[in-house]
N, C-alpha and C positions, 0 to 999 in steps of 0.2 A: 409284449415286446415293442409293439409298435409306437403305443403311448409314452412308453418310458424313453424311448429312442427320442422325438421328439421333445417331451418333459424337460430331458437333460441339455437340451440345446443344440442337438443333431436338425440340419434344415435342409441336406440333401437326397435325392431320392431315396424311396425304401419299396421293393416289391414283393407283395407277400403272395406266395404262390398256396395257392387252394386245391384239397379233391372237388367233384362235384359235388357230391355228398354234403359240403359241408360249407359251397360256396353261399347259401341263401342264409344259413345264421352268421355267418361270417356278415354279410350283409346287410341283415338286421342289428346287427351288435354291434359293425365301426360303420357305420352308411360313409363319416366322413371323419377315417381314419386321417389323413394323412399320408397316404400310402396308392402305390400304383395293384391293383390286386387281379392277377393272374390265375386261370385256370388249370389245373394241372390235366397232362392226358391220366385215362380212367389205369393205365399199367403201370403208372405213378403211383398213382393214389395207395392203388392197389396190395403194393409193393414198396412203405420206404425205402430199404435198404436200396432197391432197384433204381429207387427216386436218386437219391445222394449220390448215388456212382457216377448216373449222369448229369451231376450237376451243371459240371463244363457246359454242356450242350442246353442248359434250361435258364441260366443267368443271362441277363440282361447288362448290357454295356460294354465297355472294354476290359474294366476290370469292375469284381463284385465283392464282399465283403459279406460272407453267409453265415448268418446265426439260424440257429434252431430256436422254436418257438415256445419252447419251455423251458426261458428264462426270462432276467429284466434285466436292462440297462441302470447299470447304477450311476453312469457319468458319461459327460458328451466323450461321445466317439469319433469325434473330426481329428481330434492329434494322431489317435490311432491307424485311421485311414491313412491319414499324412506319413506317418511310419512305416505303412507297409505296402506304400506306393514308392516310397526314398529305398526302401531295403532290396529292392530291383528282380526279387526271385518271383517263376509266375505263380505258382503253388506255397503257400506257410499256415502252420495250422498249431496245433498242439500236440507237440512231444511227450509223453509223459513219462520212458524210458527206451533207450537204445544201446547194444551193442551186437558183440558178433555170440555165432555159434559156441553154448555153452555157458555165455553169460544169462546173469537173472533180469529180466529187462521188465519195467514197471511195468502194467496195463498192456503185456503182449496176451489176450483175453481169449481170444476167438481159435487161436490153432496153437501151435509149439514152433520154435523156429526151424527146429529138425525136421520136421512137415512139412515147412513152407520151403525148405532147401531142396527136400526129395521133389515137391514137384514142379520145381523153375529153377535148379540148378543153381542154387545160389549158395554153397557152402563156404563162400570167402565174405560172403556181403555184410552190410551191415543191415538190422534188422531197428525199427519203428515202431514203436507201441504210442500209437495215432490214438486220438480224441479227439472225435468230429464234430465237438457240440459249436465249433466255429472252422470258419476255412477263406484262404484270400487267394482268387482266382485271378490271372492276368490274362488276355487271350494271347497269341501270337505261335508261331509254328514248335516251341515246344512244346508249349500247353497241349494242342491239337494231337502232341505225337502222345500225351502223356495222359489224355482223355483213353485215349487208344487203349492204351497197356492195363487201365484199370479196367474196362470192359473185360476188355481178354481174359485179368483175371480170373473177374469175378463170371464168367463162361466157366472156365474152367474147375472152378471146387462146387461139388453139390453139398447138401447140406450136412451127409454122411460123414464129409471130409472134416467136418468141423468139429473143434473142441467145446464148443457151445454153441448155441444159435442167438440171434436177437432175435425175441420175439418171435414170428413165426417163420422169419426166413435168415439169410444171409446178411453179415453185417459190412456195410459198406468202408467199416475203418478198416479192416482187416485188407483189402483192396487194393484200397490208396497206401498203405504202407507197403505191400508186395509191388507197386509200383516204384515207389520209392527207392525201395531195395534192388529192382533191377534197373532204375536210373541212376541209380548211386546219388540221388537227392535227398538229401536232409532238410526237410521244411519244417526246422524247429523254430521258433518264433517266440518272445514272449507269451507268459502264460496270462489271455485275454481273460479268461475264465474262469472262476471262482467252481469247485467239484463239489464245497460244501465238507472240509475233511478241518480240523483245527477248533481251537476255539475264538478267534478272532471276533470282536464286536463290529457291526455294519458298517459302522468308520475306519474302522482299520484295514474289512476288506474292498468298502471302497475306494479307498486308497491305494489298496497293492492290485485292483482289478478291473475291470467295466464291461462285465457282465456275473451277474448270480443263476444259476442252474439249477434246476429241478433234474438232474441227469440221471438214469438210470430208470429202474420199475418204480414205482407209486405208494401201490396195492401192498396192507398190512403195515411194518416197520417202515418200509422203503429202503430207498438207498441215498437221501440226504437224510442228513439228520434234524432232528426236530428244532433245534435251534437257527437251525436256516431256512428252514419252514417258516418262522417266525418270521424271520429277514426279509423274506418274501414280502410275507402277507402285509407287513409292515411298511415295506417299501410300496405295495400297491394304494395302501391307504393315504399314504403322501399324494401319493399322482393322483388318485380320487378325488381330493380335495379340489383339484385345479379342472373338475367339471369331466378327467376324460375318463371314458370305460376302462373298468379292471376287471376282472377273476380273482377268484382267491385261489389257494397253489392248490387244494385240494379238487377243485374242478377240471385242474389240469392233470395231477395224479393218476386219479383213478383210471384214466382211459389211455394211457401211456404206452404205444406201442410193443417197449419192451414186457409189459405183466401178461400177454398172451403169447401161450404158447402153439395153442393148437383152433 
């Protein structure tokens, strides 16, 4: 991610936050990434889902611009920033369906909206099926109140409560959208993100996108299709040429938070 950020003409900071565990290959592998690189606490590490919720409180600067680390930059991301620093909201991420109770709503993955009514009292609200493979953080005393509320939630569902788990615990979209819904915020934004669904050629989705995803489990079939596997690997072979470290997508696959369940 980091190489390709760079690659495509991105020159503004980028902080890539690390477990312990994994700070010293990290460190053998980009010595001189390009990059400010951050330790994460061990209850981070420990725990994405836990990580993500509190991201508010782990970002650097005024406002941040957070990608997950299993994807690639397909094109400079300065306009984008520029975008979603003009578009004035402090939260905007990926929508991938919403409406109210009753309705079919895309990627609502992790509980039912009827669940999430029963326990926060939200049976008029609108409801957010969130995809966090990106998110644009602004600070200032909403943000602060609105860090708040995703915690809260995510206190209050155990894993019992869930209609599926990520991996081995709670999923942090599920969260941030029950925030949403009792802020009455819609942080739908262009779609940054490429899921890997279509058959569009590299040009075409780098053109509708500027970011490609490894999203989902890995392990076996997966949950990109092999044709965007290809994308990938293809696209690291480009940035290879220009001297900087890659991975191929299968290095990143296999050990994919969500293919563990227990």
């Amino acid at each position: 991610m980091v190489a390709s950020l760079r690659h495509h003409g991105y020159t503004g900071p980028i902080h890539l936050h690390v477990g312990r565990a994994l700070r010293p290959a990290v460190d053998e592998l980009i010595p001189d990434s390009g990059c400010t690189k951050h330790e994460l606490a061990d209850e981070y590490a420990a725990d994405p889902g836990w990580c993500k919720v509190n991201l508010p409180n782990i970002m650097q600067g005024r406002d941040t611009l957070y990608l997950d680390v299993d994807g690639i930059c397909l094109k400079d991301i300065t306009p984008l920033i520029e975008a979603l620093r003009k578009d004035g909201r402090y939260y905007l991420t990926s929508v991938m369906g919403k409406g109210k109770l009753g309705d079919t709503i895309g990627y609502f993955e992790w509980s039912t909206p009827a669940k999430v009514a029963e326990m926060h009292g939200l049976e008029n609200a609108t409801f957010y099926g969130i995809q966090s493979s990106w998110a644009y953080f602004k600070r200032g005393a909403w943000m602060d109140t609105f860090a708040e509320v995703v915690i809260t939630c995510w206190n209050k569902w155990t894993l019992k409560d869930l209609k599926h788990q990520w991996g081995k615990g709670k999923p942090d979209e599920l969260f941030y959208s029950i925030a949403c819904s009792l802020m009455a915020h819609d942080p739908s934004f262009e779609h940054v993100v490429h899921f890997g669904k279509g058959f569009d050629t590299l040009p075409q989705v780098r053109e509708q996108f500027y970011i490609l995803s490894l999203y989902g489990v890995g392990r076996g079939r997966g949950s990109v299709p092999p044709r965007y596997v290809e994308c990938y690997d293809g696209e690291c072979r480009t940035i290879a040429k220009t001297g900087k470290v890659m991975q191929r997508a299968e290095l990143i696959r296999r050990d994919k938070y969500a293919n563990f369940k227990t």
